[in-house]
C-alpha positions as CSV (number, residue, x, y, z in Angstrom):
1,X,142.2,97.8,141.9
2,X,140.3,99.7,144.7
3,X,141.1,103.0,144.9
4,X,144.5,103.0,144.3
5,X,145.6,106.1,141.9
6,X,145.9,105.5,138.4
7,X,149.0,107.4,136.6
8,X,148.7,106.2,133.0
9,X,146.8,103.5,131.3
10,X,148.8,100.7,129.0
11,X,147.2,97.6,127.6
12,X,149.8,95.3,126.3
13,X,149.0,92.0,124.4
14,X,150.8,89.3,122.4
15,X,153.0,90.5,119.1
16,X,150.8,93.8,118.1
17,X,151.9,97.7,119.2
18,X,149.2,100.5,119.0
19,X,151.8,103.7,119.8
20,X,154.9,104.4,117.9
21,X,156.8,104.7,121.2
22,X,156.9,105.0,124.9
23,X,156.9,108.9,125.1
24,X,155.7,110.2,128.4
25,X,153.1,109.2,131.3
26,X,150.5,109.7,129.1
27,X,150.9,108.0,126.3
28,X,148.3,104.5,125.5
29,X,149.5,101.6,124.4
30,X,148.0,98.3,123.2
31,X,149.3,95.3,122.0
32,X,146.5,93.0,120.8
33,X,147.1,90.1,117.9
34,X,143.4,90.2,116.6
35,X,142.6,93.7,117.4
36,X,142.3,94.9,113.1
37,X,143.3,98.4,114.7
38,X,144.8,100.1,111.9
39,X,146.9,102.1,113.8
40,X,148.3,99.1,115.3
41,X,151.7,98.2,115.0
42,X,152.6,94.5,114.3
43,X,155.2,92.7,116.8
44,X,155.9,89.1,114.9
45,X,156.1,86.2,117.8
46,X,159.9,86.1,118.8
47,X,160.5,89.6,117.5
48,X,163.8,91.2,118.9
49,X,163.4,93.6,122.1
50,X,164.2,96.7,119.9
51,X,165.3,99.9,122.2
52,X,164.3,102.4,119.5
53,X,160.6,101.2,120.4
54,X,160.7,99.9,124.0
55,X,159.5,96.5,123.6
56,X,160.1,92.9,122.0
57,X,161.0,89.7,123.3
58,X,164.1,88.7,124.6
59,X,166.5,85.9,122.8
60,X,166.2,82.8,125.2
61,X,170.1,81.8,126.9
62,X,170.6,85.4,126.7
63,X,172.1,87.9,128.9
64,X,170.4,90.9,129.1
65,X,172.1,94.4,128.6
66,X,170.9,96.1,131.9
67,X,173.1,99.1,131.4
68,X,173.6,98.8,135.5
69,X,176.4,99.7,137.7
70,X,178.4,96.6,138.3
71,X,181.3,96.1,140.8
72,X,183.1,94.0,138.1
73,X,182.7,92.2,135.3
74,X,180.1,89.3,134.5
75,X,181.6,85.9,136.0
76,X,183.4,84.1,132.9
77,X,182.4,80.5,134.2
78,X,178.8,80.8,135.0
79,X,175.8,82.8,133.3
80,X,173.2,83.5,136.3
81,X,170.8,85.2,133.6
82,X,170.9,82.0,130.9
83,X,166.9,81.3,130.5
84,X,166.7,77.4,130.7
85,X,163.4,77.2,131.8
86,X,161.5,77.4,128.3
87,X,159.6,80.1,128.9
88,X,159.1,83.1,126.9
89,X,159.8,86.9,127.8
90,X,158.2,89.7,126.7
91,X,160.0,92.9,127.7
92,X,158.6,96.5,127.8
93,X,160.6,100.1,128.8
94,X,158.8,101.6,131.8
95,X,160.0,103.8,134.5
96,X,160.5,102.4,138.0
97,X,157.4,102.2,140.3
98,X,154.4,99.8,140.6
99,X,152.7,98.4,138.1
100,X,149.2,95.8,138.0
101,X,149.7,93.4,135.4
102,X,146.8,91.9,133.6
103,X,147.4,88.7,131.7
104,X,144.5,87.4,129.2
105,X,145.3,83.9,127.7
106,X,143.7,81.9,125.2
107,X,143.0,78.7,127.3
108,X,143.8,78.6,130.9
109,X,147.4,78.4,131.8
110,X,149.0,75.3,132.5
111,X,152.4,76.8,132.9
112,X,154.7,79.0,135.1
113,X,154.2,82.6,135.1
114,X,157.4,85.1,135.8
115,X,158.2,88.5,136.6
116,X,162.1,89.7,136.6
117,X,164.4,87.8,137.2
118,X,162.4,84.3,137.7
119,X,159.9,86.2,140.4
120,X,156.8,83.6,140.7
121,X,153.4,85.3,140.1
122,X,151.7,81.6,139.0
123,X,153.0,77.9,140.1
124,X,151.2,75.2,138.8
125,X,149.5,72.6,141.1
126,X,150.4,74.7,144.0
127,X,147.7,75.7,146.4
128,X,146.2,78.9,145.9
129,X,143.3,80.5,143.7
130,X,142.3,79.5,140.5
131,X,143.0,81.8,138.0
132,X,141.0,80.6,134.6
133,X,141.7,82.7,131.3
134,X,143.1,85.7,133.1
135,X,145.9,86.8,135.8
136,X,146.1,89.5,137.8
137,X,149.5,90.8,140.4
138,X,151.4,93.9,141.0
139,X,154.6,94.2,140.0
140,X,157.8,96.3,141.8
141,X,159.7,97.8,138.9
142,X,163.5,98.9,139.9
143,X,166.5,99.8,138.7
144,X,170.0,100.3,140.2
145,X,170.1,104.3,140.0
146,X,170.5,106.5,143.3
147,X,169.0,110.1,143.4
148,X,171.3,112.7,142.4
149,X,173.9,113.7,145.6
150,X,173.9,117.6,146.6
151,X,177.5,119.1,145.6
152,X,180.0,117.9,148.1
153,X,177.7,115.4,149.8
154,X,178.6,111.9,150.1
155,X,177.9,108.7,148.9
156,X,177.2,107.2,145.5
157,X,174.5,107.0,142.6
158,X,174.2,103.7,141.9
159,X,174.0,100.4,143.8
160,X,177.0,98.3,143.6
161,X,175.9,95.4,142.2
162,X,178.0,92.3,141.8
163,X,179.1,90.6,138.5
164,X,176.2,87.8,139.1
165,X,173.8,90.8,138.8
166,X,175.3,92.2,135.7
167,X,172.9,91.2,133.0
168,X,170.0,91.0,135.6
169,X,166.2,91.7,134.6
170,X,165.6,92.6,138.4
171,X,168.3,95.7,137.7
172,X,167.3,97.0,134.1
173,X,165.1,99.6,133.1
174,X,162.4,97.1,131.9
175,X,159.2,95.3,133.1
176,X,160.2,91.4,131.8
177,X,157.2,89.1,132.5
178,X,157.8,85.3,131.9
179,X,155.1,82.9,130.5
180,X,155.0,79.3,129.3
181,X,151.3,79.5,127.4
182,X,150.0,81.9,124.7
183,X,149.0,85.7,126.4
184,X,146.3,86.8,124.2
185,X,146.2,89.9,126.1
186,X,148.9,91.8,128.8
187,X,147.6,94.9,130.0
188,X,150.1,97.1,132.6
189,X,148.7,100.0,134.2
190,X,151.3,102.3,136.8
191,X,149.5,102.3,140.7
192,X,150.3,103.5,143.9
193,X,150.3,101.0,146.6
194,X,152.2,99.9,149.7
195,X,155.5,98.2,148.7
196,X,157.0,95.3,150.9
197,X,160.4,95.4,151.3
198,X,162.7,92.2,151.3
199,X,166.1,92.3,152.4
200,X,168.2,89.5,153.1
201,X,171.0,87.0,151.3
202,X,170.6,84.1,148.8
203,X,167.9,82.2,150.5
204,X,165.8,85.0,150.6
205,X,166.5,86.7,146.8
206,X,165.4,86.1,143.0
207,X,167.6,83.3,142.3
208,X,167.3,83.3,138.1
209,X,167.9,79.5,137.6
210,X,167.1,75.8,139.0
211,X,167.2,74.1,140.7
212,X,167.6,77.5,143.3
213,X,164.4,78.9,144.6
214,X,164.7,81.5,147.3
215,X,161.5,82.2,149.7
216,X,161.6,86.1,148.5
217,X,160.3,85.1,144.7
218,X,157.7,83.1,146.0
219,X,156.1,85.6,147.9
220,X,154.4,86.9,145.1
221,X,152.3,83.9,144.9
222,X,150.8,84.4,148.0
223,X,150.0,88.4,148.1
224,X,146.8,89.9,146.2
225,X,147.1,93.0,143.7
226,X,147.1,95.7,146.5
227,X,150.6,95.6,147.9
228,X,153.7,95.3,145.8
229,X,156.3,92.9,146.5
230,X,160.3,94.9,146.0
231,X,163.2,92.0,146.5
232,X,166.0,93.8,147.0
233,X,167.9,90.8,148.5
234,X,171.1,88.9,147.2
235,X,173.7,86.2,147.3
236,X,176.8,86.6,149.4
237,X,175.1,89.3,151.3
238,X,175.4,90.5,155.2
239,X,174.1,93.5,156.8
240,X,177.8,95.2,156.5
241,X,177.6,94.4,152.8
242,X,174.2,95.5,152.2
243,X,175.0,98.7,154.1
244,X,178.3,99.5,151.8
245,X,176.8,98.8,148.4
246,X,174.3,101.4,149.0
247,X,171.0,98.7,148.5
248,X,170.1,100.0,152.1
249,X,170.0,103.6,150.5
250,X,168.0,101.8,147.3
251,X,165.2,100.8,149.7
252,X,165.1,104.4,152.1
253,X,165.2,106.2,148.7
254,X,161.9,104.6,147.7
255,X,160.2,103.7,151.0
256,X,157.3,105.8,152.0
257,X,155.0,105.5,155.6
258,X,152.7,102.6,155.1
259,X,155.5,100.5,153.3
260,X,156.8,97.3,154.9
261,X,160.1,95.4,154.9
262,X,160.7,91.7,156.1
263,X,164.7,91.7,156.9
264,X,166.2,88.0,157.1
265,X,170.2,88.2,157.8
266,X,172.8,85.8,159.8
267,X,173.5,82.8,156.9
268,X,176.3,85.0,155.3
269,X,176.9,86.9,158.7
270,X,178.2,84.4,161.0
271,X,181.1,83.5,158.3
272,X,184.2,84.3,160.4
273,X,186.2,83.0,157.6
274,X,184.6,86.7,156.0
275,X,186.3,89.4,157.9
276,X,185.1,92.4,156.0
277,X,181.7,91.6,156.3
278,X,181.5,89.2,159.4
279,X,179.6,90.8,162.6
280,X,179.9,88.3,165.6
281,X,176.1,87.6,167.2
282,X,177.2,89.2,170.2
283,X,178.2,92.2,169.5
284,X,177.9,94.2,166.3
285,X,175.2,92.4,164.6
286,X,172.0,93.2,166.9
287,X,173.7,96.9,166.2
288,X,173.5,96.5,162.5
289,X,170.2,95.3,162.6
290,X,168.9,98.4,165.2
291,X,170.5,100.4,162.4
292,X,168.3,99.1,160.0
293,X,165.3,99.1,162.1
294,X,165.8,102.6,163.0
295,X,166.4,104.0,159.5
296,X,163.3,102.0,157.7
297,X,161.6,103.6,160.5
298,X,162.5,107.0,160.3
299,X,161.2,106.5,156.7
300,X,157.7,105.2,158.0
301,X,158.5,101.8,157.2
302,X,157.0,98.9,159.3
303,X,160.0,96.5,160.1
304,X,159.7,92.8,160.3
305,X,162.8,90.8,161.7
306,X,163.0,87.0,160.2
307,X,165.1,84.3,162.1
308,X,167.1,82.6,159.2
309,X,165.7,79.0,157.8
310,X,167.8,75.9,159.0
311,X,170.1,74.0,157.0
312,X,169.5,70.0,156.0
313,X,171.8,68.7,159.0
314,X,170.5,66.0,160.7
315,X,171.2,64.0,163.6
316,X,170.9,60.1,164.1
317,X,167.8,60.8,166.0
318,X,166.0,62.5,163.0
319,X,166.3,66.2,164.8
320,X,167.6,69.5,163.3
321,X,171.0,70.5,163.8
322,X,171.5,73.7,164.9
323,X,174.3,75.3,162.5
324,X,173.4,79.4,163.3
325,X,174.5,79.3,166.5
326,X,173.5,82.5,168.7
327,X,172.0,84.6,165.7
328,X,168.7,83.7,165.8
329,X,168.5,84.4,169.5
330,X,170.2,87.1,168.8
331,X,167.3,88.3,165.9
332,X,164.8,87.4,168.7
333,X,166.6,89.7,171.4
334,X,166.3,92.9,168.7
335,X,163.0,92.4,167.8
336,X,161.6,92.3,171.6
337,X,164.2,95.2,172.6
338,X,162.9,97.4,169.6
339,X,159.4,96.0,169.3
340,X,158.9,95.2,166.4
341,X,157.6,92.1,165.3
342,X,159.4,88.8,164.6
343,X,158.6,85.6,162.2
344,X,160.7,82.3,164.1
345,X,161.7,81.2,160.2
346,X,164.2,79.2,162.5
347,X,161.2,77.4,164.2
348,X,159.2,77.0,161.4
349,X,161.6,75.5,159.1
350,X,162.6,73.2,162.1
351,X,159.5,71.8,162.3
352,X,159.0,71.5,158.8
353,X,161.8,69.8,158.2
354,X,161.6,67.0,161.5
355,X,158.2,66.2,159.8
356,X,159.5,65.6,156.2
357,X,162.4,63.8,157.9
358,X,166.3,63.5,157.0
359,X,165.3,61.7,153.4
360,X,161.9,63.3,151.8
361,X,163.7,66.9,153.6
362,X,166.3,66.6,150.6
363,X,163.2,67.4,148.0
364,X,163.1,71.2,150.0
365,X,166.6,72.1,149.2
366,X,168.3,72.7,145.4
367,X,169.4,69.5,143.8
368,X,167.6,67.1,145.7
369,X,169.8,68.3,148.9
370,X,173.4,68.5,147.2
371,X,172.8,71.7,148.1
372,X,171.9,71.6,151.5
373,X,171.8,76.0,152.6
374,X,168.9,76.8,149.6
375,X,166.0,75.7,148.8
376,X,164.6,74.1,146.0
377,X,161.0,75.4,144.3
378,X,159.4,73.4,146.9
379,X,161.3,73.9,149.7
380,X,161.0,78.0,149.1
381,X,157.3,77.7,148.6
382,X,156.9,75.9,152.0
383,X,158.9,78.6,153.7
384,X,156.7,81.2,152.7
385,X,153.8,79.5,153.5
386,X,155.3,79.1,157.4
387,X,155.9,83.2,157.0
388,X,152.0,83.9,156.0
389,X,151.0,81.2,159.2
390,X,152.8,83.8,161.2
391,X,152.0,87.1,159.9
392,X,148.3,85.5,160.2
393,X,148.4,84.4,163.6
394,X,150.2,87.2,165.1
395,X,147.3,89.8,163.2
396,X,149.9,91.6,161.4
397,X,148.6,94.4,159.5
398,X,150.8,93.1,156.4
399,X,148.5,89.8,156.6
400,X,145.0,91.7,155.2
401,X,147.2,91.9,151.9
402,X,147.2,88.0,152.0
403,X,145.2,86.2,148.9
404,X,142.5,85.1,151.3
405,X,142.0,81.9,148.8
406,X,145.4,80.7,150.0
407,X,145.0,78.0,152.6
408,X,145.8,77.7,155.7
409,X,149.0,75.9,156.8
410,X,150.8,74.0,159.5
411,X,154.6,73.1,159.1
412,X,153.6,69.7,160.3
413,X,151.2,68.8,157.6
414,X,153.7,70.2,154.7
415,X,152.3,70.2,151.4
416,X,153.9,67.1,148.7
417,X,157.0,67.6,146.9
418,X,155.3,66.6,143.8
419,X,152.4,68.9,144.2
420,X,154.6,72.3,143.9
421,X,156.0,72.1,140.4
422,X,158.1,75.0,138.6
């Protein structure tokens, strides 16, 4: 881990507990299955998450008790949080911050690897490094509470999250990390590095089922262990939105100089048919957005401005339709007027998508393109794929904290649908 500062020290592995609880920073902990530690505690496989001790697994179709601050209550016809995907989570009470995870298995993992709510550390068959026995990533650990308000001030002490967040691993006060093969080992130490920022709506967030994939959870994939990745974006939201439910405040409550934030708005944004959150491309959304630039700022944060991806609309001709209308020349004006620099997602994903064509284009988006505003695993892993392209050719700081095994791309020579596999 370079020289990034240490805080505390916990090795983690597989159904056995060395410390009778999690009781302050520095406390040591280590699960380990074949250890013979007689001090060790043993954790059964598929043992309970118990709160008395701070760990155990969690029951799979389950939603989770987050214990977060929800604007109502969880939706009675869908469960966002039901675990369909067959893989096991292991769940362990820590305090917000960074953490570098360290995953040990017994053969080398054939599986998906998780984080949160469904945030991607390992795809299989996807291009990237290989990774053998052992894993390595940094995690962003968050929950929903606000610092405490001075008497009188105002404001809130929470975020206001929305019934599909009830229930969410991103929002509770535990590291959840997702595997499909055996972990011999997991060991989680607390670090202090850089944290990139992700705000946006539902193509960019942690969407916690399939067939939805949005680009912000794949990001992981392609970052190494020295920058942490914090996806603080949702469905339904706008920049008035994320400005009233305090996330904004989230993020500037956390941020710190040498932090970074990629901020991709407009899907949810141009929907006149949403007055209370609608801002028209020529007028107050460039002004929202200088808001946000100027506060992230004021925090030493390092802006990025994202156009938003296209939709599957195609003409006769085989060409993109343009559904955003003025917004991304709108996201283009901002980010020369405040200078700042700007990834064309809009560009990118046009190309992308002309080169699939109309037909193979429908494997990028959920449900083979019955869906045709988010993407499918796929479809989110090419997207970020076009974002490291830019932040590599424009010599973005951001870019040295690129896995330098990942390859290089071009939207025109898109990876096969079959290749990228959840």
């Amino acid at each position: 881990m370079s020289d990034h500062r240490m805080r505390k020290n916990c090795l983690f592995a597989a159904f056995v507990f060395t410390c009778p609880a999690f009781a302050g920073d520095e406390a040591h902990f280590v699960f380990n299955h074949a250890s013979g530690d007689p001090h060790a505690i043993a954790v059964p496989n598929g043992a309970s998450f118990d709160h008395a001790k701070g760990y155990g697994f969690e029951p799979e179709g389950a939603v989770v008790d987050a214990g977060a601050h929800c604007s109502g209550p969880a939706s009675p016809t869908i469960d966002p949080i039901a675990t369909t995907d067959r893989i096991t989570r292991f769940s362990v009470s820590l305090p917000e911050g960074s953490y570098h995870i360290s995953l040990h298995f017994r053969k080398a993992p054939l599986g998906t690897i998780t984080a949160e709510a469904r945030r991607y550390y390992f795809l299989p068959k996807a291009p990237g490094p290989s990774i053998g026995h052992n894993l390595s990533f940094v995690l962003d650990l968050h929950n929903s509470a606000l610092p405490p308000l001075p008497l009188n001030a105002p404001g809130g002490t929470a975020v206001r999250l929305n019934p599909r967040e009830c229930g969410s691993y991103s929002w509770d006060n535990k590291l959840t990390i997702g595997y499909s093969d055996l972990v011999e080992r997991l060991d989680i130490t607390p670090v202090d590095v850089p944290r990139l920022f992700l705000l946006g709506d539902s193509t960019v967030a942690d969407q916690p089922q399939a067939p939805y994939a949005g680009w912000g959870q794949m990001l992981p994939l392609l970052f190494g262990p020295d920058i942490a990745v914090a996806n603080h974006a949702e469905s339904g939201e706008t920049l008035k939105s994320f400005l009233a439910e305090l996330r904004l405040d989230k993020i500037l409550s956390q941020a710190k100089p040498g932090d970074w934030a990629l901020i991709q708005f407009s899907h949810n944004d141009e929907k006149a048919q949403w007055p209370q959150t609608h801002e028209p491309a020529d007028s107050t959304f460039p002004l929202y957005l200088k808001v946000y630039i100027a506060e992230l700022r004021r925090k030493g944060v390092q802006p990025v401005l994202v156009t938003p991806m296209q939709r599957l609309r195609f003409n006769g001709d085989g060409k993109i339709i343009e559904t955003h209308g003025a917004y991304p020349a709108a996201i283009r004006a901002v980010a020369e007027a405040e200078g700042i620099p700007l990834i064309d997602l809009t560009a990118l994903s046009t190309r992308l998508f002309e080169t699939l064509g109309a037909e193979k284009a429908r494997d990028a988006f959920a449900g083979h393109g019955a869906d045709a505003t988010h993407q499918s695993v796929y479809g989110a892993f090419e997207l970020v794929r076009c974002i490291a392209k830019a932040l590599r050719e424009q010599k973005l700081p951001l870019a040295q904290y690129l896995k330098p095994e990942i390859p290089a791309f071009d939207p025109v020579k898109p990876d096969q649908a079959g290749l990228v596999t959840p």
